[in-house]
DSSP file (Angstrom, degrees, kcal/mol; ACC not computed):
  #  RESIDUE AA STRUCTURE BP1 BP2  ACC     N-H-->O    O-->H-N    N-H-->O    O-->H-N    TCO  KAPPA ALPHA  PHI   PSI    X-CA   Y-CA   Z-CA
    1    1 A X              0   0    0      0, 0.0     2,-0.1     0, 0.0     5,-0.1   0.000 360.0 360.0 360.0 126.0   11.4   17.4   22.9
    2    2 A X    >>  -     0   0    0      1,-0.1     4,-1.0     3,-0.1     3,-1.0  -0.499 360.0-112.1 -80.8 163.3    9.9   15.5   25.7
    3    3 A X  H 3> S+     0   0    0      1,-0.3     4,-1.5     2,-0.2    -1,-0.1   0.600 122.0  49.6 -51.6 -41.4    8.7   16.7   28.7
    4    4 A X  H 3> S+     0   0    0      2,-0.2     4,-1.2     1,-0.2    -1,-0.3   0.916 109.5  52.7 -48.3 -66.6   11.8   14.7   30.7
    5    5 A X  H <4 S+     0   0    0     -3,-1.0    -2,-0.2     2,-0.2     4,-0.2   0.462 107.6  59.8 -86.3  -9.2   14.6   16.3   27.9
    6    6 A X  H >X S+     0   0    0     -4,-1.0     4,-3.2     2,-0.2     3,-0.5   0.883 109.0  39.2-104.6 -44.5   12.8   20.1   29.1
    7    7 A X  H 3X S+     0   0    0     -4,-1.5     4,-0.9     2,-0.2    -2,-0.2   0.931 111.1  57.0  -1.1 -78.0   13.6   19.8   32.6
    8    8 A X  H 3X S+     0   0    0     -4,-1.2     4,-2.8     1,-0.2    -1,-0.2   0.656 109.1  43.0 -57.6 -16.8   16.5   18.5   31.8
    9    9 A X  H <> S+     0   0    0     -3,-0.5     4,-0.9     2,-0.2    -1,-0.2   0.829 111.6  56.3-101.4 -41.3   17.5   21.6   29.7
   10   10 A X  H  X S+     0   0    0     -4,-3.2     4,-0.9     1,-0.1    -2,-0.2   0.711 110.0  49.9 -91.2  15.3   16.2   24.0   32.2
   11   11 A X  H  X S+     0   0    0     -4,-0.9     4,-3.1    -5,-0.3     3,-0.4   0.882 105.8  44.8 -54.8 -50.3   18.3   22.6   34.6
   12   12 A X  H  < S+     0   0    0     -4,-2.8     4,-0.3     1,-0.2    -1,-0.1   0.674 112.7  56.2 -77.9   5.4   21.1   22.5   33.3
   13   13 A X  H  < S+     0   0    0     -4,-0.9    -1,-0.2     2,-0.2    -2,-0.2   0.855 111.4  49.2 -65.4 -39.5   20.2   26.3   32.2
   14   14 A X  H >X S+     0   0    0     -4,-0.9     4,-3.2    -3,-0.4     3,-2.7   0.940 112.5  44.8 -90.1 -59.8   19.6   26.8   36.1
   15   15 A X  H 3X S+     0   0    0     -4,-3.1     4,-1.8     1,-0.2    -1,-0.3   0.798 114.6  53.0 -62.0 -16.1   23.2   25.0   37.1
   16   16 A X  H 34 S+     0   0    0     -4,-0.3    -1,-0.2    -5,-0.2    -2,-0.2   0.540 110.2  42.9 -97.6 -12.8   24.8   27.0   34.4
   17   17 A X  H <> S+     0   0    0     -3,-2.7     4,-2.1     3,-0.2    -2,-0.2   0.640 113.7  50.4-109.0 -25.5   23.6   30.5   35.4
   18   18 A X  H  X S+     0   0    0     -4,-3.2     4,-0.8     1,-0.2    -2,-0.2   0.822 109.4  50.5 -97.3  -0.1   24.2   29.9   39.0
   19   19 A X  H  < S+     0   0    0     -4,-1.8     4,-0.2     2,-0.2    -1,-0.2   0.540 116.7  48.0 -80.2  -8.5   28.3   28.6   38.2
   20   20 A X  H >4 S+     0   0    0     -5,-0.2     3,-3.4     2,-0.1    -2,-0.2   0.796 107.8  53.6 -84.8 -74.4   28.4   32.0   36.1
   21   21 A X  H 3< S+     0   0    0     -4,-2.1    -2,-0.2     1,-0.3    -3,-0.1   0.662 118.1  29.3 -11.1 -49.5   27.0   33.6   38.8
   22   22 A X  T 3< S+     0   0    0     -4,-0.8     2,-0.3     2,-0.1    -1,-0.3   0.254  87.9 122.5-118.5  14.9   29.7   32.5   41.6
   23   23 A X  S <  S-     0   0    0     -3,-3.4    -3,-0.0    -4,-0.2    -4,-0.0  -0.486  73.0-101.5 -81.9 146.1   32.5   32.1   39.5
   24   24 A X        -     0   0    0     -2,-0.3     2,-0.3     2,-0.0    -1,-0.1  -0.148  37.7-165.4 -32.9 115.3   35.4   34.1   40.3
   25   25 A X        -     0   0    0     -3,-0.1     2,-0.7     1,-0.0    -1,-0.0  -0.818  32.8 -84.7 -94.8 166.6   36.0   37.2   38.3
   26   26 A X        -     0   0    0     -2,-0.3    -2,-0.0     1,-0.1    -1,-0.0  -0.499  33.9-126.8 -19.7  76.6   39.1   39.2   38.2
   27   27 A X        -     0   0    0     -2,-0.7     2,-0.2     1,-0.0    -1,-0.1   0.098  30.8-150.9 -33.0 153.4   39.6   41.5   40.6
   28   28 A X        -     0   0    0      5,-0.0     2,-0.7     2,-0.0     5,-0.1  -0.637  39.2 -65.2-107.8-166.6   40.3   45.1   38.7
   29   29 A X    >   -     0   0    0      1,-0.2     3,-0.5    -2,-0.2     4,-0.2  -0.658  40.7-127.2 -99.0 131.7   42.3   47.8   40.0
   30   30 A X  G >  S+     0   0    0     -2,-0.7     3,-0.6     1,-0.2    -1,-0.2   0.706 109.6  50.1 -20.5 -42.4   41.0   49.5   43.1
   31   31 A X  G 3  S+     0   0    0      1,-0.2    -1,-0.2     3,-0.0    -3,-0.0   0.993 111.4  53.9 -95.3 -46.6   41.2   53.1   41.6
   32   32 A X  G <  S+     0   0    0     -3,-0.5     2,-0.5     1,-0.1    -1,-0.2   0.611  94.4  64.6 -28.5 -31.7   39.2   51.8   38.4
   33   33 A X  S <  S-     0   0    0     -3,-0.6     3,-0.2    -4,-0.2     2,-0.1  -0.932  80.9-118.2-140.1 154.4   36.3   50.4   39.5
   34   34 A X        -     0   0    0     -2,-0.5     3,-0.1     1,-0.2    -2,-0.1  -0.239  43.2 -94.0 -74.6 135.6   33.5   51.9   41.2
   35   35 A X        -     0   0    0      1,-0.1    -1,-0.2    -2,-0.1     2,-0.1   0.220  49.9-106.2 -36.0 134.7   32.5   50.4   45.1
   36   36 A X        -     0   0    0     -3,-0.2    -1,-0.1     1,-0.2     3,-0.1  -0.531  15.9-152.6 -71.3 159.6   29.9   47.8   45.0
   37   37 A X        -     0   0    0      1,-0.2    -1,-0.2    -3,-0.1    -2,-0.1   0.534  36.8-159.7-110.1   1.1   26.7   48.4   46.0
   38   38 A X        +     0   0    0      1,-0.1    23,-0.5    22,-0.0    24,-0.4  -0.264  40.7  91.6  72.8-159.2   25.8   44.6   47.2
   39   39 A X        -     0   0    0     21,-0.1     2,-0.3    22,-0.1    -1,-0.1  -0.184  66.1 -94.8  55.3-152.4   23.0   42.8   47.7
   40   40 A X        -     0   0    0     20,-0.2     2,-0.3    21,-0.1    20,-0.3  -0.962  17.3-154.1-177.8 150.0   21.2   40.6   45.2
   41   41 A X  E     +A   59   0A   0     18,-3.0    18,-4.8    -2,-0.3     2,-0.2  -0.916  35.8 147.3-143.7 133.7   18.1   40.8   42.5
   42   42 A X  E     -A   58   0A   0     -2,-0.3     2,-0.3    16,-0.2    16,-0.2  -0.799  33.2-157.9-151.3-159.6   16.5   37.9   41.7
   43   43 A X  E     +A   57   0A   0     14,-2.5    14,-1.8    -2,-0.2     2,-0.3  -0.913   9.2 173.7-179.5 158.2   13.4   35.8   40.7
   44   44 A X  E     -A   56   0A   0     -2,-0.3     2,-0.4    12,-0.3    12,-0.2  -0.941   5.3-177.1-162.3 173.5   12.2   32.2   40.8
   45   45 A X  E     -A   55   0A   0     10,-1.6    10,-2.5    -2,-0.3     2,-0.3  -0.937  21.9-151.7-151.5 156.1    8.9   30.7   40.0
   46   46 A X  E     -A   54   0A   0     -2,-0.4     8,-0.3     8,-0.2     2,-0.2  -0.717  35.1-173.6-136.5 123.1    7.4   26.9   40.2
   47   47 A X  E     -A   53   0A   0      6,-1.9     6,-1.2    -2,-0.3     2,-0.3  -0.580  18.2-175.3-119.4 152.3    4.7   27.1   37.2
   48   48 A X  E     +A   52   0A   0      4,-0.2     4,-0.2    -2,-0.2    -2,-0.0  -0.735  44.8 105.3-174.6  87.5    2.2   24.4   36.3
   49   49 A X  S    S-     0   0    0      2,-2.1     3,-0.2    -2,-0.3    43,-0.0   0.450  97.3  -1.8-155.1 -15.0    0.5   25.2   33.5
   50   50 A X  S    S-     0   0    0      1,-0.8     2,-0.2    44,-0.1    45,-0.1  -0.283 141.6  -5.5-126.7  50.8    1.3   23.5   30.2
   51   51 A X  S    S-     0   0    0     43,-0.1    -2,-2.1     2,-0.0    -1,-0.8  -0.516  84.7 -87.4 110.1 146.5    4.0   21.6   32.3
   52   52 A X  E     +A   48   0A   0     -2,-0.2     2,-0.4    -4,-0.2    -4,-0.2  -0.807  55.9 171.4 -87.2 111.4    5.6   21.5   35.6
   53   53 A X  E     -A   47   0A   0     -6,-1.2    -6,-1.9    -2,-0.7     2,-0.3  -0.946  10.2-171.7-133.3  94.6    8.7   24.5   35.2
   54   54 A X  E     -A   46   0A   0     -2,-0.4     2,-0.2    -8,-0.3    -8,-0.2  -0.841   9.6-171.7 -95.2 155.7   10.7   25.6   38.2
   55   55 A X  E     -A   45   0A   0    -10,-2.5   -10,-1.6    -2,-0.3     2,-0.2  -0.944  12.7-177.9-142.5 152.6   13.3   28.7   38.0
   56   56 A X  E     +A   44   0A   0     -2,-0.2     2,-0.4   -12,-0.2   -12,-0.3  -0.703   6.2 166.5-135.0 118.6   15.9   30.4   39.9
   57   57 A X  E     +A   43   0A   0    -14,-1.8   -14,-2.5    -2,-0.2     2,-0.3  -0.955   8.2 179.2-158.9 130.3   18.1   33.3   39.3
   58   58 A X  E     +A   42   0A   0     -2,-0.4     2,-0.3   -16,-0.2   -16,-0.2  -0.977   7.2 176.5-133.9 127.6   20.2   35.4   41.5
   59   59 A X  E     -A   41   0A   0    -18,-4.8   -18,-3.0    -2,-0.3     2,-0.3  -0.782  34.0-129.1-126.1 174.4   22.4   38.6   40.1
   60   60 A X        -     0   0    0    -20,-0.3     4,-0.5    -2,-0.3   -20,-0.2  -0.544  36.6-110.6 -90.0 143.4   24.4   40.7   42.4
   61   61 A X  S >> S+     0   0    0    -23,-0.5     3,-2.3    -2,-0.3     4,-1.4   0.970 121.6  54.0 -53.5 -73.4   23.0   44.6   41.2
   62   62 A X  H >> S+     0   0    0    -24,-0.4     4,-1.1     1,-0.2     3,-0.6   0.890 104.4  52.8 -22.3 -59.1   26.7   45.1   39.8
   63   63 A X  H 3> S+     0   0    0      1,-0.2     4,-0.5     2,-0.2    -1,-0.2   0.567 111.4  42.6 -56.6 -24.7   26.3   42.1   37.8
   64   64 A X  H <4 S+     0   0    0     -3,-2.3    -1,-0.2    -4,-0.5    -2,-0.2   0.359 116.0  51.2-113.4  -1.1   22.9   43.1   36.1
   65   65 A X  H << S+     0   0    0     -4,-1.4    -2,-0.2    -3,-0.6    -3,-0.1   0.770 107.9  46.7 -58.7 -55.2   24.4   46.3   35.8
   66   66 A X  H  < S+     0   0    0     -4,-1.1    -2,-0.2    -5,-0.2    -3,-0.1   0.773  92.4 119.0 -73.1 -38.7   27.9   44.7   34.0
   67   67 A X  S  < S-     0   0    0     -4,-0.5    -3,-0.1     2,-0.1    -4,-0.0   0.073  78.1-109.2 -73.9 134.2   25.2   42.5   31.7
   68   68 A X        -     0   0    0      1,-0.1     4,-0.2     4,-0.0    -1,-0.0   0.070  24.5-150.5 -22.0 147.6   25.4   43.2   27.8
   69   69 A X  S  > S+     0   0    0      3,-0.1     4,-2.6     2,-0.1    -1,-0.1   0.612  73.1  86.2-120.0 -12.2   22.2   45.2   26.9
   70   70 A X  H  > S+     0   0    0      2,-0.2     4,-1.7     1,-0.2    -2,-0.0   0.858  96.3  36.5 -49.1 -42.1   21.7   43.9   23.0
   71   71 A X  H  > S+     0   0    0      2,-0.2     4,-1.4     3,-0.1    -1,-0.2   0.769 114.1  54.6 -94.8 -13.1   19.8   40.8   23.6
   72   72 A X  H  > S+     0   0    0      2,-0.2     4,-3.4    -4,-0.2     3,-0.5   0.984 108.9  57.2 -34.7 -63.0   17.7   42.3   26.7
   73   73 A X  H >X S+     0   0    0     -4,-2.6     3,-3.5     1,-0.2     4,-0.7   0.800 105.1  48.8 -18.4 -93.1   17.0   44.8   24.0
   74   74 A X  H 3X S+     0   0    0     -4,-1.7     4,-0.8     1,-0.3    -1,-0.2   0.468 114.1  40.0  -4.6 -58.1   15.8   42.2   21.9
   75   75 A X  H 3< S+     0   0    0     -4,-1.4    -1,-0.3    -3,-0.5    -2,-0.2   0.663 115.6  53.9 -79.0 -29.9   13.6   40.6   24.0
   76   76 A X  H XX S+     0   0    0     -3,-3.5     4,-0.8    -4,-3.4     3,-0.7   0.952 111.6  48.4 -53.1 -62.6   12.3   44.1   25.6
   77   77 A X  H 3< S+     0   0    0     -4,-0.7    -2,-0.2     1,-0.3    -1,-0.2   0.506 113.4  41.9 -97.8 -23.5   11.6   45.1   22.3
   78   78 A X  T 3< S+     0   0    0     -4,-0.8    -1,-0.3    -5,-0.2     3,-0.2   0.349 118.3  51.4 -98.7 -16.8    9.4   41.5   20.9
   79   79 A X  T <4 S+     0   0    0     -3,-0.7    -2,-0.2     1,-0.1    -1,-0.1   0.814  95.8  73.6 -85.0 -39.0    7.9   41.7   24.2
   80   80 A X  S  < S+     0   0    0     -4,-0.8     2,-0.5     4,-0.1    -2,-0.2   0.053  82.8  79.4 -64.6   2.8    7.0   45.6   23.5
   81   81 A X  S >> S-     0   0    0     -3,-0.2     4,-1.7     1,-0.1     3,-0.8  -0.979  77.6-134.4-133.4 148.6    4.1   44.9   20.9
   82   82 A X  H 3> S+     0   0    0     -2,-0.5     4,-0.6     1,-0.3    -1,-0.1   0.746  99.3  44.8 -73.1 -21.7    0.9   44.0   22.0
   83   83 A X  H 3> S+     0   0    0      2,-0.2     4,-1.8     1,-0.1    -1,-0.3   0.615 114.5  50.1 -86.6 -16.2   -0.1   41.1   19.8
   84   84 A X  H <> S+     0   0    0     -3,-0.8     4,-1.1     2,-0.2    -2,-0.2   0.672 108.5  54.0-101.4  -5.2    3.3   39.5   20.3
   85   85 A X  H  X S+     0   0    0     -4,-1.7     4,-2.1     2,-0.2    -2,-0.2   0.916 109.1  49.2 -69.0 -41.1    2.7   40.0   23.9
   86   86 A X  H  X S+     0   0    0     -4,-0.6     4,-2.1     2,-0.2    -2,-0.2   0.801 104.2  61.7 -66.4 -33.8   -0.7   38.1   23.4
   87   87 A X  H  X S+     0   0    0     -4,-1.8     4,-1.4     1,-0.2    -1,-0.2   0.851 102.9  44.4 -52.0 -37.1    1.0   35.5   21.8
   88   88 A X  H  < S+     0   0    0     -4,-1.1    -2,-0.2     2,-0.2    -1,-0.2   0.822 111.0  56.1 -85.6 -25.0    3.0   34.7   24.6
   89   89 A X  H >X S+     0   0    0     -4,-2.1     3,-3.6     1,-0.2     4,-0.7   0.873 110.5  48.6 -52.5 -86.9    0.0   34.9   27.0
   90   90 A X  H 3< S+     0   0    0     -4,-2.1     3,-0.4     1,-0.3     4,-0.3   0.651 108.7  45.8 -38.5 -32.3   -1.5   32.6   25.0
   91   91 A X  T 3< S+     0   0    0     -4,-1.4    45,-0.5     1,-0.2    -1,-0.3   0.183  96.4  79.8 -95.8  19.1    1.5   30.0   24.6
   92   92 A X  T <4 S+     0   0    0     -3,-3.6    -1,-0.2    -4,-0.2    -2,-0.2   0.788  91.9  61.4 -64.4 -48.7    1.8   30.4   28.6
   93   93 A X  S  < S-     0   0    0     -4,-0.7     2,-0.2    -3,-0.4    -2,-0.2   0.725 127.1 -65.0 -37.6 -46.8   -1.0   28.1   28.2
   94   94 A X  S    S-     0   0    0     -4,-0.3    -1,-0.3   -44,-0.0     2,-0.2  -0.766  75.7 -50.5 148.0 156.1    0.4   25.1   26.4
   95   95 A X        -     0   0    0     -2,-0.2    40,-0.2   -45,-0.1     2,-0.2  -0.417  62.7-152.0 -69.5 123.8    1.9   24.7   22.8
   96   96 A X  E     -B  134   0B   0     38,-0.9    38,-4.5    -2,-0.2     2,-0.2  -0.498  15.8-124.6 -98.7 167.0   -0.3   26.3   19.7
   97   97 A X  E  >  -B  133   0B   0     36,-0.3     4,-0.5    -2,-0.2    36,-0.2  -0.287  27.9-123.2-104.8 162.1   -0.9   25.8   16.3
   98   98 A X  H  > S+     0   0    0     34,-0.9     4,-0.9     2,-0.2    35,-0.1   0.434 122.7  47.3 -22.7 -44.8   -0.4   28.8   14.1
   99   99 A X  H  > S+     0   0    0     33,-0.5     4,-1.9     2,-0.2     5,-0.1   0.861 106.5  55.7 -90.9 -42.5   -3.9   28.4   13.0
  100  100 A X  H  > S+     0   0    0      2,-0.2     4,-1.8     1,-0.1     5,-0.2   0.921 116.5  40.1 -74.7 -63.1   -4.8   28.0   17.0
  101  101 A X  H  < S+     0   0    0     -4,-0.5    -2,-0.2     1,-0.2    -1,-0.1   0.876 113.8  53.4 -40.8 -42.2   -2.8   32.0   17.5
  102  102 A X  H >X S+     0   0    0     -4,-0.9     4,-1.0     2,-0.2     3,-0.6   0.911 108.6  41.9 -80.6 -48.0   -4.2   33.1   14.6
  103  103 A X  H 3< S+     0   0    0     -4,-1.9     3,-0.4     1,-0.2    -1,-0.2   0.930 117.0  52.6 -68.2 -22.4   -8.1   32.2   15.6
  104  104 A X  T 3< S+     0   0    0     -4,-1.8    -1,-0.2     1,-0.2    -2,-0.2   0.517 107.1  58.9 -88.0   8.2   -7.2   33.7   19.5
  105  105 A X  T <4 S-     0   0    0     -3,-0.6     2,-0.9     1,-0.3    -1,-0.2   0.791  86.1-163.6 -85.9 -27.2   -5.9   36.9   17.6
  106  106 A X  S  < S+     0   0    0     -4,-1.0    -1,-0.3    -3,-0.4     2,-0.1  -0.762  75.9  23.0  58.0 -88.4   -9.2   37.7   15.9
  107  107 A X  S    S+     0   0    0     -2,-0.9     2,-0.6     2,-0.1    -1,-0.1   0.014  88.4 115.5-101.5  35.1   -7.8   40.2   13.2
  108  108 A X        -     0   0    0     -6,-0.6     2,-0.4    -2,-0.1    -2,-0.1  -0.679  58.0-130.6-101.3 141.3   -4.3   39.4   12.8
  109  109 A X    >>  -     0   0    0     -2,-0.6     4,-2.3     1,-0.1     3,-1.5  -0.653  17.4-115.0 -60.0 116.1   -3.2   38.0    9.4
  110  110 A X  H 3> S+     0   0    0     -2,-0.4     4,-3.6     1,-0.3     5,-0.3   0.831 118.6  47.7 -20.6 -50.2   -1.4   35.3    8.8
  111  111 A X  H 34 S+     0   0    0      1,-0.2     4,-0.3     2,-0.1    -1,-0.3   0.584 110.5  51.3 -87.5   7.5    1.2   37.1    7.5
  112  112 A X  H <> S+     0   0    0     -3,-1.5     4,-1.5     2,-0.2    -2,-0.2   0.285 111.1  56.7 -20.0 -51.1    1.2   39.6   10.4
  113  113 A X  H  X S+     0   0    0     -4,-2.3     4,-1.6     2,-0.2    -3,-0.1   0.961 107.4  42.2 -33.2 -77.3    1.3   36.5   12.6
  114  114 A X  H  X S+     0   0    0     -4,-3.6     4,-4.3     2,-0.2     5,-0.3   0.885 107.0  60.2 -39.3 -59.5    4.1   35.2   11.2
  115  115 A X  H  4 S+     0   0    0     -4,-0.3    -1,-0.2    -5,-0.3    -2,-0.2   0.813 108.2  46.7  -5.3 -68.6    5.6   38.4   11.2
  116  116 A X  H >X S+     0   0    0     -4,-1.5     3,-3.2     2,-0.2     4,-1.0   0.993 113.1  47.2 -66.4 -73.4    5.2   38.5   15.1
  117  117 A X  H 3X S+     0   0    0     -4,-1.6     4,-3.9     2,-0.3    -2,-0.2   0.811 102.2  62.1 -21.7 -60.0    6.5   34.8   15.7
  118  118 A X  H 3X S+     0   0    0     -4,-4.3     4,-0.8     1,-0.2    -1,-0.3   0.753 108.8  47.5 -45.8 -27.1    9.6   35.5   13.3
  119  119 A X  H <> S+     0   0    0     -3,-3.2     4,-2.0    -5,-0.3    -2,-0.3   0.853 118.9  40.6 -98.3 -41.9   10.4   38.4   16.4
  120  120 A X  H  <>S+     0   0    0     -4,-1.0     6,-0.9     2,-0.2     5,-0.9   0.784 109.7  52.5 -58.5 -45.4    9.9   36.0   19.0
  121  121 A X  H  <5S+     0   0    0     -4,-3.9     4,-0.6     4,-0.2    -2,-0.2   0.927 106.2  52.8 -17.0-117.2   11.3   33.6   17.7
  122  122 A X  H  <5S+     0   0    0     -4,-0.8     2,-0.6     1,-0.3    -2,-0.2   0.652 113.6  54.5   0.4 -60.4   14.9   36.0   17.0
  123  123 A X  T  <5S-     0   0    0     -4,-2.0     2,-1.2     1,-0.2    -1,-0.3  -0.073 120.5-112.6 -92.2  58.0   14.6   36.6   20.5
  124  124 A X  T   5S+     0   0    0     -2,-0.6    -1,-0.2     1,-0.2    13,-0.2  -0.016  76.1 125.1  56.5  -7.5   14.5   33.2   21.9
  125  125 A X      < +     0   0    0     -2,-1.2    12,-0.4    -5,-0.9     2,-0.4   0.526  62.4  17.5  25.0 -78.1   11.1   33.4   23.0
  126  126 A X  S    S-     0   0    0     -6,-0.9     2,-0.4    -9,-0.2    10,-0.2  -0.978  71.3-127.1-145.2 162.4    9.2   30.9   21.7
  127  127 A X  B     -C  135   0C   0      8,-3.9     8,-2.2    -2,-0.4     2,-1.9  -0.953   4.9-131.5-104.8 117.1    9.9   28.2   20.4
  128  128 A X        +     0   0    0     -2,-0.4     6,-0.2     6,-0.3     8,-0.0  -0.429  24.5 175.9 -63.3  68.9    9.1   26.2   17.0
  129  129 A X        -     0   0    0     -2,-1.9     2,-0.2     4,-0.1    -1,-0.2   0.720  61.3 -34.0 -19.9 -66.4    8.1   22.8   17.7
  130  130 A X  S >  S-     0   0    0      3,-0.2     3,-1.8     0, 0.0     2,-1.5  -0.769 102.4 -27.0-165.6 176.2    7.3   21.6   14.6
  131  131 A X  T 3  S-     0   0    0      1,-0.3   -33,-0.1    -2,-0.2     3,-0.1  -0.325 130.4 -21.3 -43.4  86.1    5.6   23.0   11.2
  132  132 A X  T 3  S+     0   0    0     -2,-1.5   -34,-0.9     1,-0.4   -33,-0.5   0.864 113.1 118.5  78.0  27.6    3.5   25.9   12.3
  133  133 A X  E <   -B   97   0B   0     -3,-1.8     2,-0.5   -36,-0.2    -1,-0.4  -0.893  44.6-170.0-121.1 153.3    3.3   24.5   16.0
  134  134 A X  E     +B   96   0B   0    -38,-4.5   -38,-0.9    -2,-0.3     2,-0.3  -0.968  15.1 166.2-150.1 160.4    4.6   26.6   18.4
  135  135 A X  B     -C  127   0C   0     -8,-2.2    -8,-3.9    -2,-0.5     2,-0.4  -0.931  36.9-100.5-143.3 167.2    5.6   26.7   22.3
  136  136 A X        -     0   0    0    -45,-0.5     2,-0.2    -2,-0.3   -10,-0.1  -0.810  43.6-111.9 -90.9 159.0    7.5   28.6   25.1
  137  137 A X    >>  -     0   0    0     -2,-0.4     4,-1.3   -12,-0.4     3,-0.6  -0.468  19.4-133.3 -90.2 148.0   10.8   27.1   26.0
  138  138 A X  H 3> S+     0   0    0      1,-0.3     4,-0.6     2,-0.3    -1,-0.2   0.915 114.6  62.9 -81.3 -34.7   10.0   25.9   29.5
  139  139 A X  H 34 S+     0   0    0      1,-0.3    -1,-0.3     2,-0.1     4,-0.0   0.530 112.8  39.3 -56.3   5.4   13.9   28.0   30.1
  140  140 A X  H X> S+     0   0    0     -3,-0.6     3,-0.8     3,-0.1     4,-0.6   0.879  93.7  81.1-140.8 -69.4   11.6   31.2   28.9
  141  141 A X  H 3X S+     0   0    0     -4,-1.3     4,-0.8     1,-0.3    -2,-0.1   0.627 102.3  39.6-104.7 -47.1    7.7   30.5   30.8
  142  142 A X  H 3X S+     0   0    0     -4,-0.6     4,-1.8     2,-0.2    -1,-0.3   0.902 112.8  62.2 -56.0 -34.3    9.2   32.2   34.5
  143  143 A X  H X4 S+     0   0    0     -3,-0.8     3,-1.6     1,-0.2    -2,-0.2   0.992 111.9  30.7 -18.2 -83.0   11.0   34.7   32.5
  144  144 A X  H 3< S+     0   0    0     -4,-0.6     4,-0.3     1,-0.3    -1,-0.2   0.165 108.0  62.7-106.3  28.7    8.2   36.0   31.2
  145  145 A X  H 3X S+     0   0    0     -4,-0.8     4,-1.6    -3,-0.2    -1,-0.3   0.631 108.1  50.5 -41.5 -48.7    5.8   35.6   33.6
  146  146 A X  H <X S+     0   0    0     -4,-1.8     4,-1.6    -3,-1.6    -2,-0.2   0.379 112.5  45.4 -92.4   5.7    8.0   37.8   35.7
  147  147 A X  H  > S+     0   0    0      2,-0.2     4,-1.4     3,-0.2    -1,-0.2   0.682 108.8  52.1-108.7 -10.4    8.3   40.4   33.2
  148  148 A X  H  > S+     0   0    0     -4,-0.3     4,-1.6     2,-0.2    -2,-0.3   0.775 116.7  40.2 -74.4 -44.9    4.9   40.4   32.5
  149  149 A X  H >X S+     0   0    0     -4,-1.6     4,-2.2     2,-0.2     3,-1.6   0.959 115.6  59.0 -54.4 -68.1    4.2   40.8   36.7
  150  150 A X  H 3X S+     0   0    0     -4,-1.6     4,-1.2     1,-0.4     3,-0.4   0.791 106.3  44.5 -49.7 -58.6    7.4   43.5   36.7
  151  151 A X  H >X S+     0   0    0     -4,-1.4     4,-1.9     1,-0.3     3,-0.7   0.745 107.6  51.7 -84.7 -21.0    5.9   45.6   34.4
  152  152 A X  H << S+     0   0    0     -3,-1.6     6,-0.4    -4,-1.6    -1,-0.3   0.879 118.5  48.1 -48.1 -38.0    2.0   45.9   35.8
  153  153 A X  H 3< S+     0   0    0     -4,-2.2    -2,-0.2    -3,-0.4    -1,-0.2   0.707 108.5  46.6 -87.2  -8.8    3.9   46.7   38.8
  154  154 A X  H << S+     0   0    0     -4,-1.2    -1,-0.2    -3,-0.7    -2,-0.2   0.687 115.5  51.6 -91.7 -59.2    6.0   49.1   37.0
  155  155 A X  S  < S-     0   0    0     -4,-1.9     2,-0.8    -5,-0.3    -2,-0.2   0.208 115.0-112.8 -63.5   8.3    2.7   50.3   35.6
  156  156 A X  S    S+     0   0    0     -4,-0.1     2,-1.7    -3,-0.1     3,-0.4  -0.825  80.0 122.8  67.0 -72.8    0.7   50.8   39.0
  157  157 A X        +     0   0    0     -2,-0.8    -4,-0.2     1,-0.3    -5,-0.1  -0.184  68.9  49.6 -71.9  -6.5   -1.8   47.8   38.3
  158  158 A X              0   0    0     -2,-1.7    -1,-0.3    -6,-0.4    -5,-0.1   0.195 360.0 360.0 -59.9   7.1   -1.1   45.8   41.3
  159  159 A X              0   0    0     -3,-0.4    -1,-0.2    -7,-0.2    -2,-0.1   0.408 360.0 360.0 -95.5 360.0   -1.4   48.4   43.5
């Protein structure tokens, strides 16, 4: 996909999360549902490093509350190992070879690799370019930038 057609795709990711965002929902019935608490939780980024990627994202607290937790799981959980974490550091960078992962792994295995990539993949993650090429989805590189910040900060190490 060219550079043009990933833009374009997290744009229209970006218009598509904020018309979910402000679309009407149903009211329910007063004695059912618990007050809001307001506000709004967010994130944005503009990244330049393998490519120019701006992001924005706005929930209401309620709203991130409301949100499904199977694929968060997912993505928690492929984020949650330390080599598939290094993988995506590394493809922060710019799109890799297999063979390119493999040598910035030291002792991982090919088939161990894979392994890892096959879980990043599943959770939308990274992406598969081509035969054994591999990238982040530009929709993915503020993501997980910010979940890689949230959690050192979660972890003391910015303090």
């Amino acid at each position: 996909m060219s550079e043009l057609a990933d833009r374009l795709a997290a744009l229209e990711a970006r218009v598509a999360a904020l018309e979910a965002s402000s679309s009407a929902a149903p009211t329910p019935e007063p004695s059912a549902a618990p007050p809001s608490t307001g506000g709004a939780v967010g994130y944005s980024g503009d990244v330049h490093l393998a490519g120019d990627v701006s992001w924005t994202i706005s929930y209401s607290p309620d709203g991130v509350l409301d949100l499904p937790p199977e694929r968060s799981v997912e993505v928690l959980a492929a984020l949650g190992h330390p080599v598939r974490f290094a993988i995506v550091r590394a493809l922060l960078r710019g799109p890799l070879s297999a063979t390119a992962l493999q040598e910035s792994l030291d002792s991982t295995s090919a088939g161990r690799l894979y392994h890892h990539l096959k879980a990043l993949t599943g959770a939308r993650i990274v992406d598969q370019q081509a035969r054994g090429d591999y990238r982040l989805a530009p929709r993915t590189v503020v993501p997980a930038l910010v979940l890689m910040l949230a959690s050192a900060d979660i972890a003391g190490e910015l303090r």
